[in-house]
N, C-alpha and C positions, 0 to 999 in steps of 0.2 A: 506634451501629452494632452491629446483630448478630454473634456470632461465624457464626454459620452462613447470613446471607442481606445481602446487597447491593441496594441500594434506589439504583435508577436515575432520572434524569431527561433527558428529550432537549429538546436545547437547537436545537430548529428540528423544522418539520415536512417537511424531505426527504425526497425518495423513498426514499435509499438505506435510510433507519430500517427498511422495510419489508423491509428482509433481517436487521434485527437485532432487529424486535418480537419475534417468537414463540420466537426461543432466548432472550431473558430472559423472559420469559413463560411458558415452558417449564422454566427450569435450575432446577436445587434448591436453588442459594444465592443468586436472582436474584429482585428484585423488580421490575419497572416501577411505578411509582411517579405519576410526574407527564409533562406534557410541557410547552412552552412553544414561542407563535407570537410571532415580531415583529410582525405583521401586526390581534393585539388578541383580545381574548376568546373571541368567537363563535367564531372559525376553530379557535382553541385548542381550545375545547368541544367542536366538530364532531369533531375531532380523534380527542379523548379517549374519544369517545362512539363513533367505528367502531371503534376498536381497544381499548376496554376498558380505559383507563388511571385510574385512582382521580381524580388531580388535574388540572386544564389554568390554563393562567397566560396571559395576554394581552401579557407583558413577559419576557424574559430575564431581567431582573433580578429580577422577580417568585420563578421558580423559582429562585436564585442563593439567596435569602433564605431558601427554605425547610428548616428544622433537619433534618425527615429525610430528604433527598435526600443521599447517600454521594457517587454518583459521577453527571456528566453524559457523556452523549454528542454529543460537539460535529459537527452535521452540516450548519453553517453555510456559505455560500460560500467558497472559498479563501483569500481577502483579510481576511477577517474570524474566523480562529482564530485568531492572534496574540493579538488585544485582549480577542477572549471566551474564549481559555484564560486568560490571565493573571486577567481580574474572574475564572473560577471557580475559580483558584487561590485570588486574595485571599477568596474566600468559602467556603476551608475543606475544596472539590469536590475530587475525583479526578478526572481527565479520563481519558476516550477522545476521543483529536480524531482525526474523520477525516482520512487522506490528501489530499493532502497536509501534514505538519506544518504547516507555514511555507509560504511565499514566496522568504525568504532567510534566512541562515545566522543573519544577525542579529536576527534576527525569533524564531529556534529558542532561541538563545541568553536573549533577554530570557524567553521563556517557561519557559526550562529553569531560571530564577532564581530566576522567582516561584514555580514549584512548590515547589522547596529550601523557599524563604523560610517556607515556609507550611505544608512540613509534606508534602506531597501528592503522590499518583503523577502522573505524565504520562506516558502511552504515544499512540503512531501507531496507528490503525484503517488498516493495510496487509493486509487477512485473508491476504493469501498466505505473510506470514509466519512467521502461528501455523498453518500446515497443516503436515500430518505429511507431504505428499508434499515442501515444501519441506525441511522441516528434518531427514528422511533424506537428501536428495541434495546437503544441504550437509554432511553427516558423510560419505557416501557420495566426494564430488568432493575434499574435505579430505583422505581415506585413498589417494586414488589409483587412482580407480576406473577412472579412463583416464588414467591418466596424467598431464603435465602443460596444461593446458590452456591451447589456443591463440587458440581464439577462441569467442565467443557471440553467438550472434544470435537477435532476440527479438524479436515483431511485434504488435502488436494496434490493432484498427482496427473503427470501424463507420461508418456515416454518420447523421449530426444534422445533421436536416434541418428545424429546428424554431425558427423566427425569436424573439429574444428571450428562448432557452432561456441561464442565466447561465454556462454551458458556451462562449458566446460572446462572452462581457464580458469584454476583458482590464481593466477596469477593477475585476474582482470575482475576479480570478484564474485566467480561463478560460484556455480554448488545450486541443489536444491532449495538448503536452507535460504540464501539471501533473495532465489529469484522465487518461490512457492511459501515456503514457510514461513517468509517475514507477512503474508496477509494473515493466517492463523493466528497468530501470537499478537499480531496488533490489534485482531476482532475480538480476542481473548482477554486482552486489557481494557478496551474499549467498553467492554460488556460488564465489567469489575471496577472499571474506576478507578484501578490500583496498580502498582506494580508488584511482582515476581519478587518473594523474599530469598528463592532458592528455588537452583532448576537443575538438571541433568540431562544431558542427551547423549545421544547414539548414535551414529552414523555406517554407512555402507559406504568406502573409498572408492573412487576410479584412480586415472588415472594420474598424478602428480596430488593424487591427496585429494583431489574434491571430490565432496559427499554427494550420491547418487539417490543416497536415501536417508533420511534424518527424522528420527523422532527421538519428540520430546516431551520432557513434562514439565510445569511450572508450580510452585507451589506459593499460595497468599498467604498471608499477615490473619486474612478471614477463617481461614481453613478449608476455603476455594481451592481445588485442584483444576491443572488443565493440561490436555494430551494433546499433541499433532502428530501429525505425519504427513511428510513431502517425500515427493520420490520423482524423477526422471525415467523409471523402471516399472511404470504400475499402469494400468490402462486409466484414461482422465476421468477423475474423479472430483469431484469439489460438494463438499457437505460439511455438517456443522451442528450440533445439539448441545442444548444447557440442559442440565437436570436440579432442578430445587428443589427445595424442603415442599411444596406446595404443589409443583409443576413442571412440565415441560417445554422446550420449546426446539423444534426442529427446521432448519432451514435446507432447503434443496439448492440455493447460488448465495453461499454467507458471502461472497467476496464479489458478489455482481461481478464478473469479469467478461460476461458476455454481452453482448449489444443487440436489441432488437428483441427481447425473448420477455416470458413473463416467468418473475420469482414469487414463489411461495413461503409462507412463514408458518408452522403450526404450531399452535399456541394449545396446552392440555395443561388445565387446571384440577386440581380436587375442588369440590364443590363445599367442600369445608377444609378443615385447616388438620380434620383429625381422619388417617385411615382408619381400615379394618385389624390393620397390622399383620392380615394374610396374604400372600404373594399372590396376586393376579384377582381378589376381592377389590382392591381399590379403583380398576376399571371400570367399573359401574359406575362410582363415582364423579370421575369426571367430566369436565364440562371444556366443548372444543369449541376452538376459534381461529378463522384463516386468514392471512392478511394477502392479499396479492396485489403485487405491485407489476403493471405492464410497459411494455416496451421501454425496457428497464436500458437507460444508459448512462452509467456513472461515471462514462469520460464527461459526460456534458454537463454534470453537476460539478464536477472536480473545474473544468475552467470557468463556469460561473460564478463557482466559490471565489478563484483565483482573483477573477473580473472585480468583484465586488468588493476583496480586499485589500486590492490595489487602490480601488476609488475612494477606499477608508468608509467606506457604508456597511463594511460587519468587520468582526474578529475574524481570524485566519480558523479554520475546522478544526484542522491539527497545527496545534502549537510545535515550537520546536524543542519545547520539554516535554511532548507526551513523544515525538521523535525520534529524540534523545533514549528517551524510555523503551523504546520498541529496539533501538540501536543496543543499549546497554544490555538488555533480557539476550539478544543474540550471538552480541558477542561473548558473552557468559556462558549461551548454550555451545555453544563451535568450543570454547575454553575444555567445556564437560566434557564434551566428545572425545578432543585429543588427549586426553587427561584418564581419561576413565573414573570420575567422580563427582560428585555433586558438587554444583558453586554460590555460595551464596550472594546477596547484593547489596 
């Protein structure tokens, strides 16, 4: 491996790749290298040949083999990043696995082993993590920007309308909750510092059981509460608000999930520490603040992150305990659903 360039492989040909071709294609320490289709040769080739990649492999295991592949990007259905990060661990790979980690906690765990075992990074492709609008307003909400915070709530939502899409296969890991609602709940933690001492959700079934629609609530150790909602049924929606003891704060893209766009952040303080204690008196009060952040792309912070802790020149964003953590909160939520009860952690 180079000191200065990282040599990629993607381990599927997923749409999402298509938000993370052109920043390694583009970066200065970044190579695309190869790709690989389960699906066989040809497609691999096709592949390779729209987007300009050197290699194409017609097997996973194919590209797993190859000496100069550094790191994969695992963009495999949900159900199956467990067993194909673990073989590219055993093969020597850095992983990016897309979001979500795991399935379940134990799932995180066996792969958090074999990376050790082997030597090798493993990080979450959570891009809202490695964004600068998140990781100010978790320095930002830490220091006390509003004060103590009492509750969050956090929506996103489109409708897949698209029969046989694996977004629908709870047998591959589909559902709202793992592919929409695992950003909420990990911007929800992320903003708290903490985990979920007990949560419950709700769900709306399709068809073989996977949830269409899923809210939930988390409750903290602080006495932070926090709501979402995911749905495949709802027109797309993605927002996001804290509310403190002191203040607010409102974001229009909490999950940066769009590329090219400019997100805003509104920041609404009381101007002291004490209201009027009359409903709609305290607006006078306070005192507003906007952060805008432009041409916002958090695939391209997520592979610099990557880049950079592979070179061992920083920590990894997300550990594979806070991970872990975002895995265990969900699998406990899906528990509540089918259960009809609250679960604690």
């Amino acid at each position: 491996m180079s000191p200065k360039s990282i040599r990629w492989g993607l381990l599927s040909t997923a749409r999402i790749n298509e938000r993370l071709i052109p920043v390694i294609q583009d970066g200065a320490r970044s190579e695309l290298l190869a790709v690989a289709s389960g699906s066989g040769q040809d497609k691999a080739a096709r592949y390779a040949t729209q987007w300009h990649i050197p290699r194409a492999y017609g097997s996973y295991e194919a590209l797993l083999a190859d000496p100069e592949v550094d790191v994969v990007y695992l963009s495999l259905p949900n159900a199956l990043h467990a067993p194909w990060a673990i073989r590219a661990a055993e093969a020597g790979k850095h992983i990016l696995c897309e979001k979500p980690l795991a399935l379940t906690a134990t799932e995180v765990d066996h792969m958090a082993a074999a990376a050790q075992r082997h030597g090798v990074l493993l990080q979450e492709a959570v891009m809202m993590r490695y964004h600068q609008q998140t990781i100010e307003l978790q320095q930002r909400v830490a220091s006390g920007a509003i004060g103590e915070v009492r509750l969050i709530r956090g929506l996103f939502t489109f409708t897949l309308d698209r029969p046989g899409d694996i977004r629908l296969n709870p047998a591959l890991g589909g559902g709202s909750i793992w592919d929409l609602g695992s950003y909420p709940v990990s911007f929800m933690r992320a903003m708290l510092g903490a985990e979920p001492v007990e949560v419950q959700g709700w769900q709306t079934s399709g068809e073989g059981g996977v949830d269409l629609s899923f809210a939930g609530q988390l409750r903290f150790a602080s006495g932070a509460q926090t709501q979402f909602f995911s749905s495949f049924q709802a027109v797309p929606q993605a927002n996001a608000e804290l509310i403190g003891s002191t203040g607010t704060i409102h974001l229009d893209l909490p999950y940066v999930n769009q590329v090219g766009v400019t997100s805003k952040v509104r920041i609404s303080r009381l101007q002291s520490n004490r209201s009027s204690g009359t409903f709609g008196d305290a607006s006078s009060q306070l005192e507003e603040e906007t952060l805008t952040y432009e041409n916002v792309n958090a695939y391209q912070a997520e592979v610099e992150a990557m880049v950079a802790s592979v070179l061992k020149e920083t920590e990894p964003v997300v550990s594979l305990a806070d991970s872990r953590g975002n895995i265990a909160a969900l699998e406990a939520l899906c528990l509540s659903a089918r259960e009809n009860r609250p679960v604690r952690l």
